[in-house]
ZAMARGU-4260 file (C-alpha; in steps of 0.2 Angstrom, whole numbers, plus 5000, padded with zeros to 4 digits):
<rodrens>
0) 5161/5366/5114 | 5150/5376/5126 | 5135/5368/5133 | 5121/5378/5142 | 5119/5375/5161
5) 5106/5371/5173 | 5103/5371/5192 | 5091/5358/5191 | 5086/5358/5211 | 5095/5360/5230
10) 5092/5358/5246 | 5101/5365/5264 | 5098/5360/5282 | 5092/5373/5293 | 5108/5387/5299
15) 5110/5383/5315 | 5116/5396/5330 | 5134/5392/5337 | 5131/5391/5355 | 5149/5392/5366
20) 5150/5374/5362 | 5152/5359/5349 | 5134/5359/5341 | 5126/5343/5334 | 5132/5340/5318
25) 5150/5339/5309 | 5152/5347/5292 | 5149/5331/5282 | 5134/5327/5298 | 5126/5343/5288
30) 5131/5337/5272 | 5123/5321/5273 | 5106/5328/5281 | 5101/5338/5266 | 5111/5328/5255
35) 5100/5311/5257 | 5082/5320/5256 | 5090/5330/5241 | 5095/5315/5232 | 5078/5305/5235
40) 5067/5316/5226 | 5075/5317/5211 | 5068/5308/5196 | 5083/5301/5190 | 5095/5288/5199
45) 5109/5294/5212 | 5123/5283/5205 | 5122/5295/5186 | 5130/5308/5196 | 5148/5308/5190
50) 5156/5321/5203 | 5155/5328/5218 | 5161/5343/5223 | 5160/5352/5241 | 5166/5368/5249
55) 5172/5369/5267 | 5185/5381/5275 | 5186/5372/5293 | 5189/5354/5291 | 5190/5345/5305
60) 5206/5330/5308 | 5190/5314/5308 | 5184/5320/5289 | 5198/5322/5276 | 5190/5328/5259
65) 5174/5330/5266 | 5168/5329/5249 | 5173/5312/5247 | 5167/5307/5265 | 5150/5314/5262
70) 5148/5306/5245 | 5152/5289/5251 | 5137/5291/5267 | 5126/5297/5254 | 5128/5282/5246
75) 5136/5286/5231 | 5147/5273/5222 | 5164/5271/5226 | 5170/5277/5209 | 5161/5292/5210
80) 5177/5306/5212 | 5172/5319/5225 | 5184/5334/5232 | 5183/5348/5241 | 5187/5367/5236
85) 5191/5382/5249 | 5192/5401/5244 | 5186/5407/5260 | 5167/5412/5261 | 5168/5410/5242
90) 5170/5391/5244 | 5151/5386/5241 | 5150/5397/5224 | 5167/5388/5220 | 5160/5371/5221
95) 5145/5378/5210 | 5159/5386/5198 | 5168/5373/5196 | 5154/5361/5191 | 5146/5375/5178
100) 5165/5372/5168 | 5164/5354/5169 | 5147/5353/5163 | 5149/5367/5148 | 5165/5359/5142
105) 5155/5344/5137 | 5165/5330/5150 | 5152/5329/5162 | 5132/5329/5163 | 5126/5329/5181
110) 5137/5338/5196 | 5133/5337/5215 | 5142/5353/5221 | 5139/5360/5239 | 5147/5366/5255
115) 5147/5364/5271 | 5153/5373/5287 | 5152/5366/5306 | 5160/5385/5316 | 5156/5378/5332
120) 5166/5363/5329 | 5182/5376/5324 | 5198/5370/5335 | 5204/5377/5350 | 5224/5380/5346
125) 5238/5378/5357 | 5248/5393/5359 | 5265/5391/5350 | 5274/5391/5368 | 5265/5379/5372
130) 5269/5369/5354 | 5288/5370/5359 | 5286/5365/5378 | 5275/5350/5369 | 5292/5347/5359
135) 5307/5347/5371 | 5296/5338/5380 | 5295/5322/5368 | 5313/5324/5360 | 5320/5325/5380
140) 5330/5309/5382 | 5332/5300/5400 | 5323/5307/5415 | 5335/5322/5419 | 5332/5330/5402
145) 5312/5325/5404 | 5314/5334/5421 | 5323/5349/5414 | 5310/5352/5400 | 5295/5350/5413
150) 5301/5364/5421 | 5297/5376/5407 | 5280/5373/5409 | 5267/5389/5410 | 5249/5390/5415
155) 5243/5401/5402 | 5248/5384/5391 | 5233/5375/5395 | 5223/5392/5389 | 5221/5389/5371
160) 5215/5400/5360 | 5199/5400/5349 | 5205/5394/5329 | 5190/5403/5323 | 5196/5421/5329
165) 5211/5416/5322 | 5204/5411/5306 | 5195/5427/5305 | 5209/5438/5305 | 5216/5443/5289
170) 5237/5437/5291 | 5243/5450/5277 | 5234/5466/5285 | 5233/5458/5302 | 5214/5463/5302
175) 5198/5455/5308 | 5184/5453/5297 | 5176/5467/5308 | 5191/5478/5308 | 5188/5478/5288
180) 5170/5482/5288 | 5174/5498/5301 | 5187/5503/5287 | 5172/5501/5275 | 5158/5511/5285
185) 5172/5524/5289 | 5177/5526/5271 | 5156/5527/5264 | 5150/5537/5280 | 5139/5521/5284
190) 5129/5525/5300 | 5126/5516/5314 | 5108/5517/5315 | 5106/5515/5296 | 5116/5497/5300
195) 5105/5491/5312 | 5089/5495/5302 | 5096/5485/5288 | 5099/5471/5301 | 5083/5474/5306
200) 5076/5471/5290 | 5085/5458/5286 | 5078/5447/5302 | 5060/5454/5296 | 5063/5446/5279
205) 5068/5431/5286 | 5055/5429/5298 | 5041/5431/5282 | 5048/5420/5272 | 5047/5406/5287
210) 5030/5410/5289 | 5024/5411/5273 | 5033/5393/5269 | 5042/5401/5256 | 5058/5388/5262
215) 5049/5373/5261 | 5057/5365/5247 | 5074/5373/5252 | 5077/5370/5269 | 5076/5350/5274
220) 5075/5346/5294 | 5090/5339/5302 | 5088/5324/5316 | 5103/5325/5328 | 5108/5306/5339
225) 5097/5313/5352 | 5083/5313/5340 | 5078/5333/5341 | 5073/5341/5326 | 5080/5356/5319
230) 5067/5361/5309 | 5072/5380/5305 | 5086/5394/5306 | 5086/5396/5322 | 5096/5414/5324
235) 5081/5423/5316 | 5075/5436/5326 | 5057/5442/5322 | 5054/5454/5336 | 5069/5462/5332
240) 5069/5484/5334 | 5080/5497/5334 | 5079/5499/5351 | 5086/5480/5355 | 5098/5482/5342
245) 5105/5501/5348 | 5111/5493/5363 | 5126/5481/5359 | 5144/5490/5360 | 5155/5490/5345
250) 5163/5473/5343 | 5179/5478/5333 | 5183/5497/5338 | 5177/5505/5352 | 5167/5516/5357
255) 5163/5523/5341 | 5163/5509/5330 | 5146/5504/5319 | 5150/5485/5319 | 5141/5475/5332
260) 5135/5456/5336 | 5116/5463/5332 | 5122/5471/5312 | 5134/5458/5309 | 5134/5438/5302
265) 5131/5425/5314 | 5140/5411/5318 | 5133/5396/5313 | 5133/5379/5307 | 5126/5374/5288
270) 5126/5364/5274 | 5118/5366/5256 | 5119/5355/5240 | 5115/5360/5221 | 5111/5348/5206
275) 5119/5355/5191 | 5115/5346/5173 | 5118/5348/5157 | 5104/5350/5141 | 5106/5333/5138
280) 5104/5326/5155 | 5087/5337/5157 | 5079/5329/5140 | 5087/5313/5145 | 5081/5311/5162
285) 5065/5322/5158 | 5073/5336/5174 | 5062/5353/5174 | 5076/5364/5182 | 5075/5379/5191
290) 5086/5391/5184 | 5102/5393/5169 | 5118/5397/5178 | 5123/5408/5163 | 5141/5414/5168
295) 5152/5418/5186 | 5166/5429/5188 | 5179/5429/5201 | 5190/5447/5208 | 5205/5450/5221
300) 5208/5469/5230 | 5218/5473/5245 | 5212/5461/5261 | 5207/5478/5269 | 5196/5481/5261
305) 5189/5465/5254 | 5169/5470/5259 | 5169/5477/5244 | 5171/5464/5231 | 5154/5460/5226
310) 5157/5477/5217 | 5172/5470/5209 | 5167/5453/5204 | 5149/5458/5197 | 5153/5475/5191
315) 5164/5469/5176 | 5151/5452/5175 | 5139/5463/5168 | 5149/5471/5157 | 5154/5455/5148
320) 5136/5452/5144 | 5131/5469/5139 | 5120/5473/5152 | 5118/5487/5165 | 5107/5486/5184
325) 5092/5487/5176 | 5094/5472/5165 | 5093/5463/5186 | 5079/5456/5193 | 5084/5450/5208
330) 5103/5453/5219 | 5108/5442/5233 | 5122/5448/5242 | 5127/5440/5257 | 5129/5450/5272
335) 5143/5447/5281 | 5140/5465/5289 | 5128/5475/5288 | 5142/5491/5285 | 5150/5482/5271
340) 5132/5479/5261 | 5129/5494/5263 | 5147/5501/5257 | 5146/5490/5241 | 5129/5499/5238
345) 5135/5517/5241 | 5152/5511/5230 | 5142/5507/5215 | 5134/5525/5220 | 5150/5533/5219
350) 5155/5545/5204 | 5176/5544/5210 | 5176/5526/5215 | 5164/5519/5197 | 5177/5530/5189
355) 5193/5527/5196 | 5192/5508/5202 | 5176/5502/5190 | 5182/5512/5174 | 5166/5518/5171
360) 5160/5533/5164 | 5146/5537/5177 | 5140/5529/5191 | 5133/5510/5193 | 5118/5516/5200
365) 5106/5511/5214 | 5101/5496/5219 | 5082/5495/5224 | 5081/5487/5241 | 5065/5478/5235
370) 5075/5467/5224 | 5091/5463/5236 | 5091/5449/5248 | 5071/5448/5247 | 5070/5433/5260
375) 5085/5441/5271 | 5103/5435/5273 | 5117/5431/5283 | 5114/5444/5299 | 5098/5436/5301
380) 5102/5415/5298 | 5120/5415/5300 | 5135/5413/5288 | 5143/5397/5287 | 5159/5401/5278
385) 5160/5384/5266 | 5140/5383/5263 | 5138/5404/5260 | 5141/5404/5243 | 5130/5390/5237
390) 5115/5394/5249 | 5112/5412/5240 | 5115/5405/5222 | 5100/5391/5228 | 5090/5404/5235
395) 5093/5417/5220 | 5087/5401/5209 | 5071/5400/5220 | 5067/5417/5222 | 5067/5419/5203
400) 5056/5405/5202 | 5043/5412/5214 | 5043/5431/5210 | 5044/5426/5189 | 5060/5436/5189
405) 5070/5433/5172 | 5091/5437/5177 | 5098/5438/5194 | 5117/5438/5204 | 5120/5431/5218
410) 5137/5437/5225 | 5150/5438/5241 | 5164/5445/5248 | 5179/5434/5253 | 5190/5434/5267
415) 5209/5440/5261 | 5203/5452/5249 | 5193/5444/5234 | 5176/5442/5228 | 5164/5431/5217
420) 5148/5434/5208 | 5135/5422/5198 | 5123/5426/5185 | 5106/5417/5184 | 5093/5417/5171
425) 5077/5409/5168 | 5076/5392/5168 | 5067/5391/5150
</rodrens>
């Protein structure tokens, strides 16, 4: 038994700019604050949903299974199940994923699937000196042995270090995120100028779609305990040239690296939902959705490289459905880096690399500019890893909707070397 599935509506809060401290919300604080606007507008009643899903890669000690947490606050019955998934910046698309299964194998009819991230909340880590010293200290017995174990105490054990940098760095290849898209500009000649005119771009795009209220129905304002409003992204830079962006110094390799803080992703706290249903839940519930999640497809490739596997995950999505770049309306790839966009666009432009790594028998071809990330991306509102994934599958939905576009992909690289890619076609 498959069953066609629908993306029947979503909503995020705005992307908020990490700012050197712990911002306002926690990630099931975001999850709740477009999660009960989300949920009130629909026509149907809250307690039909019959599972909730929710990506996050940072979870923090006070909320276990955010999923859970954030579907009891929403007000969710207590025997509604809830988990959470984590593939790294893929997490968002997973929840998204896993719900489009459910759905299609016939035992569910109406999902809640999101993600959420909160970086600025990411943990400061004792150093593993400082881990031990922590140890003797508890396990010494009497006050002579406390004695002798205080004495092996160290100032730099009161420096902690960041979790997030941690985090970041690939443990197999012992790379950073940034390291990898160096690898990647290096390996498809990606300039630095070219990279800062696409984050350039990007800011622009984003700027236009605030203005022209093209986010309304997608972003929801978020009240803090203090009661300010965060009404938009708030890492968008509208002003931003190449002038401005010429002047920040490589970030991962020095001097002459084409990475930097003004053509990367931001770091950011977010949090978006989707409403996945069934046929029958539409005609039941009288639901107008916004788009048909028609299949996904999932890759792994070596950690160093990992920018690339949008390529790998919706190169061979397309091939299972008979269709080719043209057959596209619309791409959204998120943009962890400039370089690394760029690289998966010059890879799917590449004779040797669509031969030897896609199997193909001539190139992929080029993607028009005018139908990728036509609102901006990441570099411009921030990426929070858990809430990535299902904010550009939300937005691919919308986009189609506005600009009458009939098939789109929304797609992602993964930290540790894998990718994931979503097709989306008209809703009817």
């Amino acid at each position: 038994m498959s069953r066609a599935v629908y993306l029947v509506d979503g909503a995020r809060t705005p992307f908020l700019k990490a700012r050197g401290k712990p911002g306002p919300f926690t990630p099931v604080d975001l999850a709740v604050q477009c999660g009960r606007p989300l949920l009130a507008r629909q026509a149907f009643d809250a307690r039909l949903i019959e599972l909730v899903i929710l990506g996050c890669v940072n979870v923090i000690a006070d909320e276990m299974n955010p999923a859970r947490v954030a579907a009891l606050r929403l007000g969710l019955s207590d025997r509604t199940v809830a988990f959470s998934v984590q593939i790294n910046c893929g997490s968002g698309m997973q929840s998204i994923d896993t719900a489009l299964r459910y759905i299609r194998e016939g035992s569910h009819d109406i999902i809640l699937a999101g993600g959420t991230e909160a970086l600025s909340h990411a943990p400061l880590v004792l150093r593993q000196g400082a881990v031990e010293w922590f140890g003797d200290l508890a396990n010494a017995r009497g006050p002579v042995a406390r004695a002798r174990a205080m004495t092996g105490f160290r100032p730099e054990f009161i420096k902690p270090l960041v979790g997030l940098e941690r985090g970041l760095t690939d443990p197999i290849t012992a790379l950073n995120m940034g390291q990898t898209a160096e690898i990647l500009a290096h390996r498809f000649g990606i300039d630095r100028r070219v990279a800062d005119a696409y984050a350039m771009d990007s800011h622009r795009r984003l700027a236009r779609a605030q203005e022209e209220g093209w986010l309304e129905d997608e972003v929801m304002p978020a009240f803090d305990r203090d009661g300010n409003a965060h009404l938009r992204d708030d890492g968008v830079r509208p002003d931003s040239d190449m002038a401005g962006l010429a002047k920040p110094k490589p970030a991962f390799e020095p001097p002459h690296g084409k990475v930097t803080a003004g053509n990367a992703s931001q770091i950011t706290d977010g949090a978006c939902w989707t409403i996945l249903a069934s046929d029958r839940a539409l005609e039941r519930h009288g639901l107008e959705p916004l788009a048909r999640i028609v299949d996904s497809e999932w890759a792994a490739l070596d950690p160093a490289v990992m920018g690339l596997g949008p390529v790998l995950s919706a190169t061979p999505l397309l091939q299972r459905h008979g269709l080719s770049r043209g057959d596209i309306d619309l791409w959204e790839i998120n943009e962890a880096f400039a370089a690394q966009v760029l690289a998966c666009l010059a890879a799917w432009q590449d004779t040797d690399f669509c031969s030897e790594i896609l199997g193909l028998d001539q190139p992929f071809g080029r993607i028009d500019r005018d139908r990728l990330n036509v609102d901006g991306g990441a570099i411009a509102l921030g990426h929070p890893v858990g809430a990535s994934g299902n904010r550009i599958v939300l937005h691919l939905a919308n986009a189609m909707r506005r600009l009458g576009a009939r098939r789109g992909i929304a797609t992602e690289c993964i930290g540790g070397g894998q990718g994931g890619a979503m097709m989306l076609g008209a809703a009817r």
